[in-house]
KOLKOLTOR-903706 format. One record per residue: residue number from 1; x negated, z negated, y of N, C-alpha, C, O, CB in turn. Coordinates in steps of 0.02 Angstrom, whole numbers, m for minus. Glycine has a CB too. Layout:
BEGIN
(NUM; (X; Z; Y); (X; Z; Y); (X; Z; Y); (X; Z; Y); (X; Z; Y))
...
END
This chain:
BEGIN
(1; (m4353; m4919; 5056); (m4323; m4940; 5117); (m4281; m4882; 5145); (m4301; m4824; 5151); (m4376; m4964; 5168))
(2; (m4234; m4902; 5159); (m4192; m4852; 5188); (m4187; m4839; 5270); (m4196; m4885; 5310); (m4128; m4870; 5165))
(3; (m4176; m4791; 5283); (m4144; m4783; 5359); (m4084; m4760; 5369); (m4060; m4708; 5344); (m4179; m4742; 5401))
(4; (m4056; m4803; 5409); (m3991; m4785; 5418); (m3972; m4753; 5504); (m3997; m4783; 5552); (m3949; m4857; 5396))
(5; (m3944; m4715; 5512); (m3912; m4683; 5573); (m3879; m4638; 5567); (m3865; m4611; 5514); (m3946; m4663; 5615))
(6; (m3859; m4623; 5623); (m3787; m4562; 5640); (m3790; m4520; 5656); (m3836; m4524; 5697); (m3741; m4563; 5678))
(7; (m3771; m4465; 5655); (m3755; m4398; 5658); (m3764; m4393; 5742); (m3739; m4445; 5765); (m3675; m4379; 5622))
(8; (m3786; m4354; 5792); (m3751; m4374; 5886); (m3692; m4339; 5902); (m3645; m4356; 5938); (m3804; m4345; 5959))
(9; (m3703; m4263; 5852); (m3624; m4214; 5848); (m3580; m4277; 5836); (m3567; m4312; 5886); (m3612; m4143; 5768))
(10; (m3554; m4296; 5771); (m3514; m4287; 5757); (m3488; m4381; 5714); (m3437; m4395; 5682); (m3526; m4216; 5725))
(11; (m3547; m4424; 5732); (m3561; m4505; 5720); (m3546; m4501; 5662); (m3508; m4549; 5654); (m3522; m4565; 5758))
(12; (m3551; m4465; 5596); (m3555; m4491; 5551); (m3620; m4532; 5519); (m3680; m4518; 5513); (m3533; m4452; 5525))
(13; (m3595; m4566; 5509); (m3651; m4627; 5471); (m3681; m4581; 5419); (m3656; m4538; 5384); (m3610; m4708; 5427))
(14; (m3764; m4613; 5429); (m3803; m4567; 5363); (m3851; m4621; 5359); (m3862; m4662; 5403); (m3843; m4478; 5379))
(15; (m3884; m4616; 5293); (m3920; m4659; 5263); (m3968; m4611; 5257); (m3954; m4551; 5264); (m3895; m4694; 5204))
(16; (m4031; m4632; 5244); (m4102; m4579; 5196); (m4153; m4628; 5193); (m4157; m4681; 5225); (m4145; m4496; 5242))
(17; (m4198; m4598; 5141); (m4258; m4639; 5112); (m4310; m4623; 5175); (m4313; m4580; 5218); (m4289; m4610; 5026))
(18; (m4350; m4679; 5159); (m4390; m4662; 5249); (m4463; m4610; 5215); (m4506; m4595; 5256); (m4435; m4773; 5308))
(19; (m4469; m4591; 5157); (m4502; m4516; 5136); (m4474; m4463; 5181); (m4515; m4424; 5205); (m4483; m4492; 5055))
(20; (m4399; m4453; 5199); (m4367; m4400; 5202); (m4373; m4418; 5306); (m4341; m4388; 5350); (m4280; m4399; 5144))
(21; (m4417; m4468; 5314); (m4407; m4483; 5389); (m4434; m4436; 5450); (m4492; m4416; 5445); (m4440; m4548; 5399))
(22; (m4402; m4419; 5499); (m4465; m4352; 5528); (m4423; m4284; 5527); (m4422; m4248; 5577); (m4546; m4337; 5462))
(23; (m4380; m4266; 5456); (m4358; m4210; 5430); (m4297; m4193; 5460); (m4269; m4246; 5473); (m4354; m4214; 5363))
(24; (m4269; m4154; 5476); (m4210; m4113; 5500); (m4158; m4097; 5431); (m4174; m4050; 5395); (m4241; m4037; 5537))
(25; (m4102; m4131; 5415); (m4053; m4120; 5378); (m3972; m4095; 5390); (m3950; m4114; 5444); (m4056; m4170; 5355))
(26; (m3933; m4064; 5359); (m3878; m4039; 5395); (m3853; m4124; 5375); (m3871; m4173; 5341); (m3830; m3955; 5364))
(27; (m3801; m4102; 5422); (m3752; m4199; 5436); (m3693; m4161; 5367); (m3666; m4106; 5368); (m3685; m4226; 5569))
(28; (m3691; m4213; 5317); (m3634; m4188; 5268); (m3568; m4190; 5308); (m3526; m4158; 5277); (m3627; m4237; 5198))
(29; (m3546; m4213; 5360); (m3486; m4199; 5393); (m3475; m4139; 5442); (m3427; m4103; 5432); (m3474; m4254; 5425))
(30; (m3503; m4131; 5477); (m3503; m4057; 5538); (m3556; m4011; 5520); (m3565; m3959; 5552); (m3523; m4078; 5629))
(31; (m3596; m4030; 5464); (m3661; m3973; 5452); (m3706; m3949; 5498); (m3733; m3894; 5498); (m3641; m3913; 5432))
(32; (m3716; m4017; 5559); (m3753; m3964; 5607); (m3829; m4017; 5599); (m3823; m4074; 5574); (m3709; m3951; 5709))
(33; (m3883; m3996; 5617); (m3941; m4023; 5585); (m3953; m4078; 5622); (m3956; m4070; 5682); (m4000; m3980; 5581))
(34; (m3961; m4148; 5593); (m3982; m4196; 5597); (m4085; m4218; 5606); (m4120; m4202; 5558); (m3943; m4213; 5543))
(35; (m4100; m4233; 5633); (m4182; m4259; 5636); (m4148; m4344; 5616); (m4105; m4379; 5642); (m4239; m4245; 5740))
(36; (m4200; m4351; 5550); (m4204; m4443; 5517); (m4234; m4463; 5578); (m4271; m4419; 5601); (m4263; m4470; 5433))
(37; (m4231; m4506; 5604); (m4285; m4534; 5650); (m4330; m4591; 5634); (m4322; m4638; 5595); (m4254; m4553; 5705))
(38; (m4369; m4580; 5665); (m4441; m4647; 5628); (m4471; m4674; 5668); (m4518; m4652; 5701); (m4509; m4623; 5586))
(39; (m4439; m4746; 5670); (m4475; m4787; 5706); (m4554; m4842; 5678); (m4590; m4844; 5628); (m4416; m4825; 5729))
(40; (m4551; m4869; 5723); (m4606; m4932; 5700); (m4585; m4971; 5650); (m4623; m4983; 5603); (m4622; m4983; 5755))
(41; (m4542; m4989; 5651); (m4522; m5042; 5590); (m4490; m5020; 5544); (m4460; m5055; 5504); (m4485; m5095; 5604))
(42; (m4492; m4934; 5544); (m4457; m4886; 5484); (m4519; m4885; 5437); (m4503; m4873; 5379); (m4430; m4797; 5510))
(43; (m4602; m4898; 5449); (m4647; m4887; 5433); (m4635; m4893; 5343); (m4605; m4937; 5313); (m4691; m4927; 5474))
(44; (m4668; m4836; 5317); (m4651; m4824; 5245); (m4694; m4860; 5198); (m4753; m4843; 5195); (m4656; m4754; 5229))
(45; (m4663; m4931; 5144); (m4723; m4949; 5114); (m4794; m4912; 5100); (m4801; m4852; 5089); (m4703; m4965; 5064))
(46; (m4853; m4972; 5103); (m4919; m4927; 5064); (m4920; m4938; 4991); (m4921; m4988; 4956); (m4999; m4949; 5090))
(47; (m4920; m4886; 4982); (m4976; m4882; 4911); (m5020; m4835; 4871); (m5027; m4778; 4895); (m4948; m4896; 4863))
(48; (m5050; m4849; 4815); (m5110; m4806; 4807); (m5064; m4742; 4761); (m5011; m4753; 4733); (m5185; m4853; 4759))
(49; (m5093; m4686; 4762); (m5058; m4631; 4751); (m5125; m4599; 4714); (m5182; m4620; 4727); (m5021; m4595; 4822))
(50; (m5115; m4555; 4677); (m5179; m4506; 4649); (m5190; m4438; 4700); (m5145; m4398; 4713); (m5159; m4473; 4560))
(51; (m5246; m4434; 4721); (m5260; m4350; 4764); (m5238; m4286; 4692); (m5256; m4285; 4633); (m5385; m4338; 4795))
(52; (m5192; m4238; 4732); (m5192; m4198; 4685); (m5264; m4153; 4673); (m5274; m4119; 4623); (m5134; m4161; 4697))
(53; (m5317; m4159; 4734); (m5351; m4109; 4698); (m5401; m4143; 4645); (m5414; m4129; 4587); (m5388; m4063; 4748))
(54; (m5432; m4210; 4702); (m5481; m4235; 4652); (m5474; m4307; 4598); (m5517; m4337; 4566); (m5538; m4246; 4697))
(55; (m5403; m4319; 4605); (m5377; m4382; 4558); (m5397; m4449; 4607); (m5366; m4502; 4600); (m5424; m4386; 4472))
(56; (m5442; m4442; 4648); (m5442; m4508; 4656); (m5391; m4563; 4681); (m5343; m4533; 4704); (m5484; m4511; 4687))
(57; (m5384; m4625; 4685); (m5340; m4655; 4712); (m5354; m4675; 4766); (m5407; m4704; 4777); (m5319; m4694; 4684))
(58; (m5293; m4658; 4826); (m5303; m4649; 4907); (m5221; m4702; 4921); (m5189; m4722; 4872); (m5302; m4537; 4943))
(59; (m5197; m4717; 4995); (m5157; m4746; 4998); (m5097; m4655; 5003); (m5110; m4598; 4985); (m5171; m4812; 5058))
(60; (m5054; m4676; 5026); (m4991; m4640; 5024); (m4975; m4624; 5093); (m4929; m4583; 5099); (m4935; m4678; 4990))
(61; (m4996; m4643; 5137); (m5020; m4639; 5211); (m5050; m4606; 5256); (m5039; m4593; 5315); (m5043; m4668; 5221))
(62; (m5116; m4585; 5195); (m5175; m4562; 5210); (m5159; m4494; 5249); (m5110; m4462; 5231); (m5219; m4556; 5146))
(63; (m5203; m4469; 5307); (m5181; m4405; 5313); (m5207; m4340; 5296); (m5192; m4282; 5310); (m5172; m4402; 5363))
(64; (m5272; m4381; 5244); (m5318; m4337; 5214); (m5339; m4380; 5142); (m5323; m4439; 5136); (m5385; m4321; 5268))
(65; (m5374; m4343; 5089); (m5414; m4386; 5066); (m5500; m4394; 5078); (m5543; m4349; 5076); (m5398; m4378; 5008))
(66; (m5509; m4480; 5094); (m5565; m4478; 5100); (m5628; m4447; 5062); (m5681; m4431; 5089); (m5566; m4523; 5104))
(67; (m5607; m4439; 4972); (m5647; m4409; 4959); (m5651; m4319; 4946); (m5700; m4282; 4947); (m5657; m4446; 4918))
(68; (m5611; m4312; 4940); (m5599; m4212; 4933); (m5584; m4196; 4995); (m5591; m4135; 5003); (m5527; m4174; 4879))
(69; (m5566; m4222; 5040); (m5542; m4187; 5101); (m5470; m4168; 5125); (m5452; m4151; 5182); (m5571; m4133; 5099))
(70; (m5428; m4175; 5057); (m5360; m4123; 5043); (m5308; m4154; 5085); (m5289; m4211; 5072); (m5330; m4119; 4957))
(71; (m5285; m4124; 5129); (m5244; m4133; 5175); (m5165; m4154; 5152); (m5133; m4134; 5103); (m5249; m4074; 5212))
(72; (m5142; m4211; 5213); (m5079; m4246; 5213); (m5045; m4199; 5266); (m5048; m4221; 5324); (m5084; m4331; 5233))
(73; (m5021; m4153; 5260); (m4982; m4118; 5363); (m4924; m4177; 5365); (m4911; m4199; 5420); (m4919; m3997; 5370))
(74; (m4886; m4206; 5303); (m4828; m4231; 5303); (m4834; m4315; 5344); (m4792; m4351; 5370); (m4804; m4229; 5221))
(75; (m4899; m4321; 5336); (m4932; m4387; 5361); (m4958; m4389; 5420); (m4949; m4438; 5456); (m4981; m4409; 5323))
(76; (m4992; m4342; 5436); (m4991; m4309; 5508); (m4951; m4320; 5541); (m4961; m4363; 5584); (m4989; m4252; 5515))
(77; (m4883; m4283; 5535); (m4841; m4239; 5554); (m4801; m4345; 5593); (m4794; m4359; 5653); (m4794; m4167; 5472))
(78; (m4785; m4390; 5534); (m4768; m4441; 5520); (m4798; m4476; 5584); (m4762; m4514; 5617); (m4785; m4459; 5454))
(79; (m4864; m4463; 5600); (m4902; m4525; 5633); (m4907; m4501; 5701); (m4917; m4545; 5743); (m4979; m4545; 5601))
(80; (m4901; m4427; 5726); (m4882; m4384; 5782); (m4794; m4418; 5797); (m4787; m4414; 5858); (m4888; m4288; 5753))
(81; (m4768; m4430; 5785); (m4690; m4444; 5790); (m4689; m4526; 5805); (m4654; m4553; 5848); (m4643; m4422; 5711))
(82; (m4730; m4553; 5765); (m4732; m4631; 5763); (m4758; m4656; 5840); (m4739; m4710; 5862); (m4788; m4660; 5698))
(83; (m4804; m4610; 5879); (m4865; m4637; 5929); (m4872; m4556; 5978); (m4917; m4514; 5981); (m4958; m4665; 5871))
(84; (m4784; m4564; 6021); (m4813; m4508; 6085); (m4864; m4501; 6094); (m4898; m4451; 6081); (m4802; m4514; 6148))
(85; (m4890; m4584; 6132); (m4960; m4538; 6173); (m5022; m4531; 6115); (m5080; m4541; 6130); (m5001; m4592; 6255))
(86; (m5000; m4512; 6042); (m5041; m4484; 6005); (m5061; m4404; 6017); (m5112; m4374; 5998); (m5014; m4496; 5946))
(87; (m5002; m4380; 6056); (m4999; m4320; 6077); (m5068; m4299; 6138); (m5090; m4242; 6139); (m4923; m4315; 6104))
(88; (m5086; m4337; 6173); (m5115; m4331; 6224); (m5199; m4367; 6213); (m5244; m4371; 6255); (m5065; m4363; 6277))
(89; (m5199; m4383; 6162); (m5278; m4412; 6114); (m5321; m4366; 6159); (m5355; m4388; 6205); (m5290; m4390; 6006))
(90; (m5316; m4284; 6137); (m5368; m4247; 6115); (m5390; m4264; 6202); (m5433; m4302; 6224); (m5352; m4160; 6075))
(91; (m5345; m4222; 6235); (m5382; m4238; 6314); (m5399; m4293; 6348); (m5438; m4296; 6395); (m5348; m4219; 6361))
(92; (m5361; m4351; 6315); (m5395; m4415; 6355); (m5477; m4411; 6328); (m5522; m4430; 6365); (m5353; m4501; 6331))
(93; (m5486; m4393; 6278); (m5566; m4405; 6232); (m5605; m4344; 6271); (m5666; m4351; 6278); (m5564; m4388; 6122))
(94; (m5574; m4284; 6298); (m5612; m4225; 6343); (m5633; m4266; 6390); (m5691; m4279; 6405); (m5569; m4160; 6376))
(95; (m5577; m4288; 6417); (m5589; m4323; 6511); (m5631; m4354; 6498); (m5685; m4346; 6526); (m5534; m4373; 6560))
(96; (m5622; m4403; 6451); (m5677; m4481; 6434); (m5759; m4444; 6439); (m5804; m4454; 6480); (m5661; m4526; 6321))
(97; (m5756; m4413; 6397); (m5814; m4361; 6349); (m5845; m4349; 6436); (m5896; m4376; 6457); (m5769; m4262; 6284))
(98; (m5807; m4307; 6474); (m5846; m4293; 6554); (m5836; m4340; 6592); (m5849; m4323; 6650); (m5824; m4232; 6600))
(99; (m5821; m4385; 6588); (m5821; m4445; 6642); (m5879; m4482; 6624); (m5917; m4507; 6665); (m5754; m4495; 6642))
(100; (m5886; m4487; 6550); (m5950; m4523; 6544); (m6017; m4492; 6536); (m6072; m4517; 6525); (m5944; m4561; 6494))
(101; (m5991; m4412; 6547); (m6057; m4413; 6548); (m6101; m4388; 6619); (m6160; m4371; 6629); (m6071; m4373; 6491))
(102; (m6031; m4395; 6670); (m6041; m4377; 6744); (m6097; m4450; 6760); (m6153; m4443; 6785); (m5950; m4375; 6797))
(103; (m6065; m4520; 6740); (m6095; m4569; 6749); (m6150; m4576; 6729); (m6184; m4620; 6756); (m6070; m4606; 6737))
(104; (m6180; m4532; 6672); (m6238; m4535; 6649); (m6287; m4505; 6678); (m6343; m4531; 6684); (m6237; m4520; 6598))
(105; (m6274; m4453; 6696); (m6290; m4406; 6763); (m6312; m4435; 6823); (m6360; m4418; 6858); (m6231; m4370; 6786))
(106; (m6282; m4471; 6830); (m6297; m4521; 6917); (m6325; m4557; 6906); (m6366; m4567; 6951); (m6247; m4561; 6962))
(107; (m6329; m4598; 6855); (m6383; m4670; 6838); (m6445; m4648; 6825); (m6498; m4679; 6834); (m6366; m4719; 6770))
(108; (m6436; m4584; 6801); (m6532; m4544; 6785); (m6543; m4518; 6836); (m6604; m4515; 6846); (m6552; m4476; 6725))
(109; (m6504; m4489; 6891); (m6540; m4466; 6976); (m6564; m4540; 7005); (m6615; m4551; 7038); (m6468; m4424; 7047))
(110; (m6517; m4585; 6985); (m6541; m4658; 7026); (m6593; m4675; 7002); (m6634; m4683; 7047); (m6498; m4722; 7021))
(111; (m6616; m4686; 6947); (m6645; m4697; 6929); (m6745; m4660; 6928); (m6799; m4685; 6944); (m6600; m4702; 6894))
(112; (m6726; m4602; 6904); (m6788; m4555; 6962); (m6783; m4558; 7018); (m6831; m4531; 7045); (m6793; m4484; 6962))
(113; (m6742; m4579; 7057); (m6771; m4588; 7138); (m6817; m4630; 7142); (m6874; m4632; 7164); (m6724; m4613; 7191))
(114; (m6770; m4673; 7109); (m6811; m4758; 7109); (m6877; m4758; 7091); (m6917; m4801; 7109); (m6781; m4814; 7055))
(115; (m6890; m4701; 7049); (m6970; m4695; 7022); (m6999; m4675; 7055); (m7057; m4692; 7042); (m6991; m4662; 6970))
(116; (m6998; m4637; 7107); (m7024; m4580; 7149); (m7077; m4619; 7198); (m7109; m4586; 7240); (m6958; m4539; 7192))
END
């Protein structure tokens, strides 16, 4: 599948494979660096691929393999770009992480009162 878009210097039309999506390229007309851009419906077929460390077959997606561990950054990198507020995960799961456990906190004082 291809992606197609333009240059913002200089509107020349550019094509690329959506592998190459994410990546910074010079524009073959003004040479000044281009970012492919990747949307939702740029999404890159799946399929099964071999892990280079441990052979097994994983999808092409993956951002790890499930069984060796061996890291995708390029898939990462892919699914960070695809989903802003992927950017903001880690602290919503902090806040969550102390919000719930502030609530947990209060239901066990209520709760020993109540016993008292």
């Amino acid at each position: 599948m291809d992606i197609k878009f333009s240059c913002p210097n200089c509107q020349q039309p550019m094509v690329s494979g959506w592998e190459s999506a994410g990546l910074t390229v010079p524009c073959p007309s003004c040479q000044q660096g281009v970012s492919i851009p990747l949307t939702f419906h740029q999404t890159p077929p799946a399929a099964l691929i071999p892990c280079p460390d441990c052979d097994r077959s994983i999808s092409n997606l993956a951002t790890s393999c499930p069984g060796c561990g061996h890291p995708f950054p390029e898939n990462q990198a892919r699914l960070y770009q695809q989903s802003p507020q992927g950017q903001n995960d880690g602290c919503v799961t902090v806040v969550s992480g102390w919000l719930g456990l502030f609530i947990a906190v209060i239901v066990v004082m209520f709760l020993l009162r109540g016993c008292s």
